[in-house]
C-alpha positions in Angstrom: 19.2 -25.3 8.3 20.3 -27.3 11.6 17.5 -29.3 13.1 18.5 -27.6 16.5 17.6 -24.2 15.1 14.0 -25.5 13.5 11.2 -23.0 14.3 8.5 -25.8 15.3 11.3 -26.7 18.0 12.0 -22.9 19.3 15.1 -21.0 18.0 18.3 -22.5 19.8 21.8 -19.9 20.7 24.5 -21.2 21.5 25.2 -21.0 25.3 29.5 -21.2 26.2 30.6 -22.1 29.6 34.2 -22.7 31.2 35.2 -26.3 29.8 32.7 -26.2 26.9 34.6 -28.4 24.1 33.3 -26.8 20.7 33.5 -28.7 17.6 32.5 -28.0 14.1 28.7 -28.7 14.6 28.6 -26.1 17.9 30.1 -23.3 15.0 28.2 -24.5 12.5 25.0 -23.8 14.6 25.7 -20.9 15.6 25.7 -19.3 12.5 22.4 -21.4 11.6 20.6 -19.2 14.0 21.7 -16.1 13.0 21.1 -17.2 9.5 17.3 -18.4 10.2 16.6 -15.2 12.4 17.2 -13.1 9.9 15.2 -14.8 7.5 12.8 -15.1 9.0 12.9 -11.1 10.0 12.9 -10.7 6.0 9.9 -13.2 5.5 8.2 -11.5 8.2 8.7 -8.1 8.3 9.4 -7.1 4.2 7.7 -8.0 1.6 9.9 -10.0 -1.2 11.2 -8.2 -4.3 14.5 -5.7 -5.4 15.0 -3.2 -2.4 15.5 0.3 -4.4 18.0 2.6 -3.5 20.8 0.2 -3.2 23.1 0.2 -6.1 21.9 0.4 -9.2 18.4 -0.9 -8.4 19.2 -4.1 -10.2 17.9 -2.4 -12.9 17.9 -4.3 -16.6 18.6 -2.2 -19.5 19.8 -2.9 -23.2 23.0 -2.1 -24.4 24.2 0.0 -26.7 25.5 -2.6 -29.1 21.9 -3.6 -30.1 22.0 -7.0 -30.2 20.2 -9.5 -28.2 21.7 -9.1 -24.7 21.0 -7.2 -21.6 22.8 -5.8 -19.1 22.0 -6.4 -15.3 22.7 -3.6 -13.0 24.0 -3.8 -9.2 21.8 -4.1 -6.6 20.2 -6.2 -3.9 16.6 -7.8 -3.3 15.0 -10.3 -1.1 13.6 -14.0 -2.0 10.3 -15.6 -0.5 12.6 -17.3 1.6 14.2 -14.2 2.9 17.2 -14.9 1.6 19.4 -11.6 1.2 20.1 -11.7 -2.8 23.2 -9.1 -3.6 25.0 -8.5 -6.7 28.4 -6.2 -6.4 28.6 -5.8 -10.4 27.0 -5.3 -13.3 26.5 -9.1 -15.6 25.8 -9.1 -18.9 23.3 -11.9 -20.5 23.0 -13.6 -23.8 20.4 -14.7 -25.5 20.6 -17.6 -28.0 17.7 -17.8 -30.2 18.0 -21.0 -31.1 18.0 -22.3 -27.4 14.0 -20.9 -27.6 11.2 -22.1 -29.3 10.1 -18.2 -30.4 8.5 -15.9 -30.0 7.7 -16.4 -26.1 8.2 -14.7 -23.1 11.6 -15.1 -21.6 12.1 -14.0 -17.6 15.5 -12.8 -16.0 15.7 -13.9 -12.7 18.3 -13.3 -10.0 18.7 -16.4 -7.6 20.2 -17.3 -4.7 23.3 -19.4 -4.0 26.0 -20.7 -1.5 29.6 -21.6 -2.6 32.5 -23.2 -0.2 35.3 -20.9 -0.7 38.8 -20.3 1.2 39.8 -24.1 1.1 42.8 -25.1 3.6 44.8 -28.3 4.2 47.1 -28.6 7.1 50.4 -30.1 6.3 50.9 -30.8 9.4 47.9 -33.9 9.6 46.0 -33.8 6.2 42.7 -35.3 8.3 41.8 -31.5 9.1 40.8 -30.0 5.8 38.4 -27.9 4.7 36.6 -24.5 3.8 37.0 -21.7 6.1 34.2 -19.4 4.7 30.9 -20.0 2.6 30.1 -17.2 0.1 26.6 -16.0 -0.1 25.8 -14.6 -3.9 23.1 -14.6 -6.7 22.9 -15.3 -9.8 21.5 -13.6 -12.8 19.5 -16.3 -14.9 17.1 -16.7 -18.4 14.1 -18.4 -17.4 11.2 -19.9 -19.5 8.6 -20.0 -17.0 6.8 -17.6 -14.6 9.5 -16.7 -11.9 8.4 -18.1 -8.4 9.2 -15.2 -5.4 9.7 -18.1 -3.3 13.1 -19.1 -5.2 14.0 -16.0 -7.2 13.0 -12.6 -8.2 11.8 -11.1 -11.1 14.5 -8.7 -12.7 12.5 -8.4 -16.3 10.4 -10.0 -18.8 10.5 -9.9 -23.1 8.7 -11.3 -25.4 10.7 -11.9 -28.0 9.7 -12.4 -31.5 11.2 -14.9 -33.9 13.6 -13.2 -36.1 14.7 -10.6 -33.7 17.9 -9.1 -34.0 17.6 -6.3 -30.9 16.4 -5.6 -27.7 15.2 -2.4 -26.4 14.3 -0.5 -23.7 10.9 0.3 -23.8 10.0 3.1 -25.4 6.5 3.2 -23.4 7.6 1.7 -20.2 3.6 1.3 -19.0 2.9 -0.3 -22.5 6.1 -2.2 -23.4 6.2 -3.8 -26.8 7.6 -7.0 -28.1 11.7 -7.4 -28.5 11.7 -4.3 -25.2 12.6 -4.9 -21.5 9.5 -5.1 -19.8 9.9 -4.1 -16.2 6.2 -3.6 -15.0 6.5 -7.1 -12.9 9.4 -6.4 -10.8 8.7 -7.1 -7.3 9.3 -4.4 -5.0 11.1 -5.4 -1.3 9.3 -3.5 1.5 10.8 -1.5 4.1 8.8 0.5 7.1 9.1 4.2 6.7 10.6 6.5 3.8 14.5 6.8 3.5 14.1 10.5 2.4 16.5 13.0 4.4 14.3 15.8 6.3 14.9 18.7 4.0 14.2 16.4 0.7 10.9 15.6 2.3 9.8 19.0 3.5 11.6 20.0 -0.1 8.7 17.4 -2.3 6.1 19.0 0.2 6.7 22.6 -0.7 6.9 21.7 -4.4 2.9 20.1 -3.8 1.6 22.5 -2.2 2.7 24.6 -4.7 0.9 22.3 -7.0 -2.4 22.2 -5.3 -2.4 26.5 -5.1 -2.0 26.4 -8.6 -4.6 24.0 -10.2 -7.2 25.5 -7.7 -6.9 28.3 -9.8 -7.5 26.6 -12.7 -10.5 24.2 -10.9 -11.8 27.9 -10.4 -12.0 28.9 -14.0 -13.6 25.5 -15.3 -10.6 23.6 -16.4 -12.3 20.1 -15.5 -8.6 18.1 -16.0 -7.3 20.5 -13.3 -9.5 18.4 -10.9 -7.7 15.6 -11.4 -4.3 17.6 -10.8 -5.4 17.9 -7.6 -6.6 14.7 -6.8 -3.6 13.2 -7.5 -1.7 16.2 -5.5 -4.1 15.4 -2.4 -2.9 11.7 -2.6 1.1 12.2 -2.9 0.8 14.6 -0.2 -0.9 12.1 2.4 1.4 9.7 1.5 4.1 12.4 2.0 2.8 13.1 5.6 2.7 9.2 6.2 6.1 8.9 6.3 6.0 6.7 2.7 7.3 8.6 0.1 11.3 8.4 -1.0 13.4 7.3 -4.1 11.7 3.7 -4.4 8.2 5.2 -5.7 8.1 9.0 -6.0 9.0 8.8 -9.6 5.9 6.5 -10.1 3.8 9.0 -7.7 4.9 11.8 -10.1 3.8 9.8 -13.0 0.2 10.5 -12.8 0.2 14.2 -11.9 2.3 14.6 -14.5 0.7 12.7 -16.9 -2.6 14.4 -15.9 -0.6 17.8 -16.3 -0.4 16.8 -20.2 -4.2 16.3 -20.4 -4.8 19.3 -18.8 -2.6 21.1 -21.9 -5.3 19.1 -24.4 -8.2 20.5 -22.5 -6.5 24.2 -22.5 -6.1 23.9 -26.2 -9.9 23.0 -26.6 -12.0 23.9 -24.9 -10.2 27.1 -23.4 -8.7 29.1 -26.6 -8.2 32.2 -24.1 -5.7 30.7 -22.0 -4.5 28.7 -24.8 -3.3 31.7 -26.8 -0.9 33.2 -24.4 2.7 32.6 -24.4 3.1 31.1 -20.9 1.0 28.3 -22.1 3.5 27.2 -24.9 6.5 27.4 -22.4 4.3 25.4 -19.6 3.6 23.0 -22.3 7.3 22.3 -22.9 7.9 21.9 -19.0 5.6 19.3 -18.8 7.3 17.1 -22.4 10.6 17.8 -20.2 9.1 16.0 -17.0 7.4 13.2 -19.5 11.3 12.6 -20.6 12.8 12.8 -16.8 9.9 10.6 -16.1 10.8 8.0 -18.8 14.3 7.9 -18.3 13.6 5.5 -15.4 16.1 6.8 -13.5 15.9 6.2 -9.4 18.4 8.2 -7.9 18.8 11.4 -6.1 20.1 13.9 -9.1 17.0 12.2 -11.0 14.3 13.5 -8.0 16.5 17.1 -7.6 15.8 17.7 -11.8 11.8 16.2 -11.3 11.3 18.8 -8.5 13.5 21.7 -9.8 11.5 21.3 -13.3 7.6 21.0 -11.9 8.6 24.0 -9.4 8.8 25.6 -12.7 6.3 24.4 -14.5 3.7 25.8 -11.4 5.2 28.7 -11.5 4.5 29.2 -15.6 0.9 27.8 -15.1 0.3 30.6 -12.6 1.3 33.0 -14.9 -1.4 31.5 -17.3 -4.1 32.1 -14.9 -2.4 35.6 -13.8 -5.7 38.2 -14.3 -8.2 35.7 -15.1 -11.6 36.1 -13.2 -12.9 33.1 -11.9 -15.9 32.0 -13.4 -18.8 32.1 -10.6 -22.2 31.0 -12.0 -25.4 32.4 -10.6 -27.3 29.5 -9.5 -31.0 29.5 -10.4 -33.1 28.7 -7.3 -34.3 25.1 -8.7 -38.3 24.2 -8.4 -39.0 21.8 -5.9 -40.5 18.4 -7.7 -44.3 17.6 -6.4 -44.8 14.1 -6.4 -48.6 13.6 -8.2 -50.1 10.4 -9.2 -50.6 11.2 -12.9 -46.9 10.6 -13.4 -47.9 7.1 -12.3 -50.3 5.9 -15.0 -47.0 3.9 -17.0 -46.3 2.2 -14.6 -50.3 0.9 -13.9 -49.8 -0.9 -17.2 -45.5 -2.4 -16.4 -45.5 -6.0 -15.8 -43.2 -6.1 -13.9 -42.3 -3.0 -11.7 -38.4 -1.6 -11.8 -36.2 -1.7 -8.7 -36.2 2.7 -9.2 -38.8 4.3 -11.3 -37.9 8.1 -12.9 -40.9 10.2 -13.1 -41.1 13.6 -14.0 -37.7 14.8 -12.2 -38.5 12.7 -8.8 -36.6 9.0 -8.5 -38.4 6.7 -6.9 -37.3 3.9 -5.0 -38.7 0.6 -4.2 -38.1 0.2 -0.9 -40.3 -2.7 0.5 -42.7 -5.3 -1.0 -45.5 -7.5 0.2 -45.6 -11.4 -1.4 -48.9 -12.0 -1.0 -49.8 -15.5 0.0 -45.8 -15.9 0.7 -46.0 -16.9 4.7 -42.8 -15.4 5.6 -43.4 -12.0 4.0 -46.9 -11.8 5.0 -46.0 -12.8 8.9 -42.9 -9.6 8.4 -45.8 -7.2 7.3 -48.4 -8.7 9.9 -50.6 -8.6 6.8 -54.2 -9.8 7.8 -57.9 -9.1 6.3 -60.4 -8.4 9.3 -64.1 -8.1 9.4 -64.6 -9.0 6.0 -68.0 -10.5 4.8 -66.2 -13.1 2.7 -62.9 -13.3 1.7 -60.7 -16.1 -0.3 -57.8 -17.1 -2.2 -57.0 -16.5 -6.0 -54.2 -17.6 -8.8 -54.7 -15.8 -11.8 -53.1 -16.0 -15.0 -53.8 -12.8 -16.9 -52.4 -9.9 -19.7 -51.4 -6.9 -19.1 -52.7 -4.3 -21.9 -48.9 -4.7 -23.8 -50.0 -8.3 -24.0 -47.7 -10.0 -21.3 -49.0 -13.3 -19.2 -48.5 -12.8 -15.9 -49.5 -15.3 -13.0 -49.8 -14.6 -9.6 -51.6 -15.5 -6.5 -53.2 -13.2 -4.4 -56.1 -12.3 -1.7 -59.4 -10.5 -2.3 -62.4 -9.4 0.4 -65.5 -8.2 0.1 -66.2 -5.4 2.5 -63.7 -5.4 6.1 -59.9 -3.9 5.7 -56.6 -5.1 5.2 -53.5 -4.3 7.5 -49.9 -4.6 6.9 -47.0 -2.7 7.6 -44.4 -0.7 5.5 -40.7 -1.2 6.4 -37.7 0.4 5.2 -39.3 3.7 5.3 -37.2 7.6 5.6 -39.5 9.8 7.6 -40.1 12.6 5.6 -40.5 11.4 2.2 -43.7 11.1 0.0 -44.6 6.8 -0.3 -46.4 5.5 -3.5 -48.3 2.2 -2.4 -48.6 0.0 -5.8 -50.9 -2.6 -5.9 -51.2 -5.3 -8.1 -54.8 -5.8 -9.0 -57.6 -8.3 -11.2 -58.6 -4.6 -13.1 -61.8 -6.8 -14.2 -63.1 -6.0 -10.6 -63.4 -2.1 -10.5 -65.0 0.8 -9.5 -64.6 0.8 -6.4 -63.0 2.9 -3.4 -60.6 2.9 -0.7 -59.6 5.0 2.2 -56.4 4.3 3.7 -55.3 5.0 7.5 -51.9 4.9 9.6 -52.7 5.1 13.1 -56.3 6.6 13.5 -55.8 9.0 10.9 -56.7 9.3 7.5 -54.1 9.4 4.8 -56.3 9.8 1.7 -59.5 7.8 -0.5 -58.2 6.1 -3.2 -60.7 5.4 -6.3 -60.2 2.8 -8.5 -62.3 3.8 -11.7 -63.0 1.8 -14.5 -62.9 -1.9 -15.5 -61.1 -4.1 -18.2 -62.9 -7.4 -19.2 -59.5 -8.5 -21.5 -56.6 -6.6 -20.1 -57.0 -7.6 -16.5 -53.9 -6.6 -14.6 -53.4 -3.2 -13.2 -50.6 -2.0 -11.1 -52.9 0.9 -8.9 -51.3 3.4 -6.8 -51.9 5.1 -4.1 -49.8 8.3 -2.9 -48.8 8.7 0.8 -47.6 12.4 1.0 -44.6 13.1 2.8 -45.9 14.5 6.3 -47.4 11.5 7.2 -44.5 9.6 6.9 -42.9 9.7 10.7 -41.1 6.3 11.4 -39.2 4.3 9.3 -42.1 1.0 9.9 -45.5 2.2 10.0 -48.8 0.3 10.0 -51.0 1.1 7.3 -54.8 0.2 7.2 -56.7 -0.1 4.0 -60.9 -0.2 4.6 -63.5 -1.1 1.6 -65.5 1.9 1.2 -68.1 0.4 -1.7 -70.3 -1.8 -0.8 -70.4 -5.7 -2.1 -67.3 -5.2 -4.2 -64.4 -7.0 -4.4 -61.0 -5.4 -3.3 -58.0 -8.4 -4.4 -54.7 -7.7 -3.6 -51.9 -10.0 -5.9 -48.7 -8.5 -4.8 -48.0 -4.7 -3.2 -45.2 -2.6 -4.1 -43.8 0.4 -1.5 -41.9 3.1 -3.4 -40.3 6.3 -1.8 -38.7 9.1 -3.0 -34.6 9.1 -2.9 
């Protein structure tokens, strides 16, 4: 590129006046800035790769001689650079074994490249000499390394085994094997909008919608695979209505409803006998092998989407008459018991070392929604936890078992007589709260009442003592209409006298 037509300068046209004298460099800038322009319209505006629909899509296929060459179809594509890549004809490429240390993966790449053509001398002085015209072309290459978009484009890829003697197309194009034309990496260019006429737009429309009334049907009379039918139908028809459907990627759009239509035959044939008997069902299975083999093919042109649309327009139309006179199956639904939440489903998890992020107990999920360090500043200062009016009240770390044996230490607070306060964050108004609270078990029998506001919520008792097994986890149930704001401030008062009430860390559990 000209220095004059360098981006971090600005883009400079040529400007003619009366009694401009031209010479070569004037030309020859010129067309530098048309060049760059464009470039950099194709750098900025499409991604790079092989732009379908243009010839032969640059396709690579194996010939019919079987030996170890490939042919390269027409087509165009784009580079990194934005450099327009075209290729008028087909080329055919070679591989020499022996030029490859095999087996290993061997790239086809189309390049870019200039060549000075049209060469003139004037007889007349021979000092003015040269090309008239420069030829812009690619080139269709063997590579052994991983093509770079920035210099050329992917056409295919094979890994080719030592010893081969032929390459294929692949048989499973999503799965290709060794010694077959892989094509799965082929860069595609992209363009803004679809290239589709009108009528073959509103024509794949019709033919989905079709598709989606169908498989409804089928959803209806619990055919699960039909489900996925219509996913993929509800998909293909927003990207229809986006404007981004045409030749370039409806055949890989197609892929998956009609691969989905296959599983849906498997699922007829197993778990639906009934359907699967009748005779519609053998000639819909056979329109969906014929749309696997249209599908396969490869092909990307116009007669290829005509024969895709003609044969699923038929296929729908068999799969209705599968379902023609089938009742949908409508299941009475049992009115379900609503779940109580009760503390005896709570007594595992008095003895858990350490409490789970969700706890299931008896059909109700509970989960952990806040927790209180104790002794942590930060997380007490969040819950404004404080102990007030207490006759004594001190620190404690512990190290002590659980009954299944485990060593837990912890630090904690305990007071005799007074209250606690802290507050409970993270809450859903409306849903019972299980307060878990890490306790020394050795100090028992005991009880406490617990307030939000002025108002009691409950008396919780803490029977019984354990001289060996020291840690409990003890919980106290909140039910459900007292939970009104999503941070409340709860109070928790010592009801027995001269006992010790130790708090080592304090779960909050709701219900989901």
């Amino acid at each position: 590129m000209a220095n004059d037509t360098a981006p971090d300068k600005g883009y400079k046209r040529i400007n003619f006046f009366k009694g401009f004298l031209t010479t070569e460099h004037d030309w020859n800038a010129a067309e530098a800035y048309h060049i760059e322009k464009r470039k950099a319209h194709n750098r900025l505006m499409h991604t790079p790769g092989v732009v379908f629909g243009v010839g032969a899509d640059l396709r690579v296929v194996a010939r019919a001689r079987g030996d170890l060459s490939v042919e390269v179809q027409a087509g165009h594509a784009i580079d990194g650079q934005g450099r327009e890549l075209w290729l008028p004809d087909a080329v055919i490429k070679n591989i020499s074994p022996e030029e490859y240390r095999l087996p290993q993966t061997i790239y086809v790449v189309l390049r870019f490249y200039e060549e000075l053509t049209d060469f003139i001398a004037y007889k007349e002085n021979l000092e003015y000499k040269g090309h008239r015209r420069v030829l812009e072309g690619s080139k269709v290459e063997l590579s052994q390394t991983e093509p770079d978009i920035s210099r050329e484009v992917e056409l295919a890829r094979i890994y080719l085994e030592k010893g081969a003697t032929r390459i294929r197309d692949a048989r499973n194009p999503a799965d290709p094997r060794a010694n077959e034309i892989d094509l799965r990496f082929v860069p595609k260019a992209g363009i803004a909008g679809s290239r589709l006429s009108p009528p073959a737009r509103l024509r794949l429309e019709a033919v989905l919608w079709h598709l989606r009334r169908v498989f409804v049907q089928f959803s209806r009379r619990s055919v699960i695979t039909a489900h996925d039918i219509l996913q993929c139908t509800h998909t293909a028809l927003m990207l229809n209505a986006s404007n981004l459907v045409d030749l370039r990627n409806v055949f890989d759009t197609f892929y998956l409803i009609v691969e989905s239509e296959g599983e849906l035959c498997l699922d007829i044939e197993v778990n639906h006998p009934v359907l699967g008997q009748k005779k519609e069902f053998a000639d819909y299975k056979r329109h969906v092998e014929i749309l696997r083999g249209l599908l396969a093919e490869g092909k990307n042109n116009v007669e290829a989407y005509t024969n895709l649309l003609a044969y699923q327009t038929k296929a729908s139309e068999v799969a209705e008459l599968i379902i023609a006179g089938e009742k949908p199956l409508v299941e009475e639904k049992k009115p379900e018991k609503k779940k109580v939440a009760e503390l005896k489903d709570w007594e595992g998890v008095k003895t858990m070392p350490h409490p789970k992020a969700t706890l299931d107990l008896e059909g109700l999920t509970w989960v952990l929604v806040d927790q209180i360090n104790i002794l942590d500043k930060d997380s007490e200062e969040k819950h404004e936890f404080a102990i007030k009016e207490a006759k004594d009240s001190y620190r404690s770390r512990q190290k002590l078992k659980y009954p299944d044996e485990s060593v837990v230490e912890d630090v904690g607070r305990a007071h005799v007589g007074g209250y606690s306060v802290y507050k409970l964050l993270n809450l859903t108004p409306g849903r019972p709260v299980v307060i878990l609270r890490r306790m020394d078990y050795v100090y028992g029998d005991y009880e406490l009442e617990y307030f939000i506001g002025n108002k009691s919520v409950g008396v919780l008792s803490c029977s019984g003592t354990d001289r060996v097994h020291r840690w409990r986890n003890w919980p106290f149930l909140i039910e459900a209409q007292h939970i009104t704001e999503p941070a409340m401030s709860l109070k928790q008062v010592a009801m027995t006298a001269g006992r010790d009430v130790n708090m080592f860390h304090i779960w909050v559990y709701q219900v989901k």
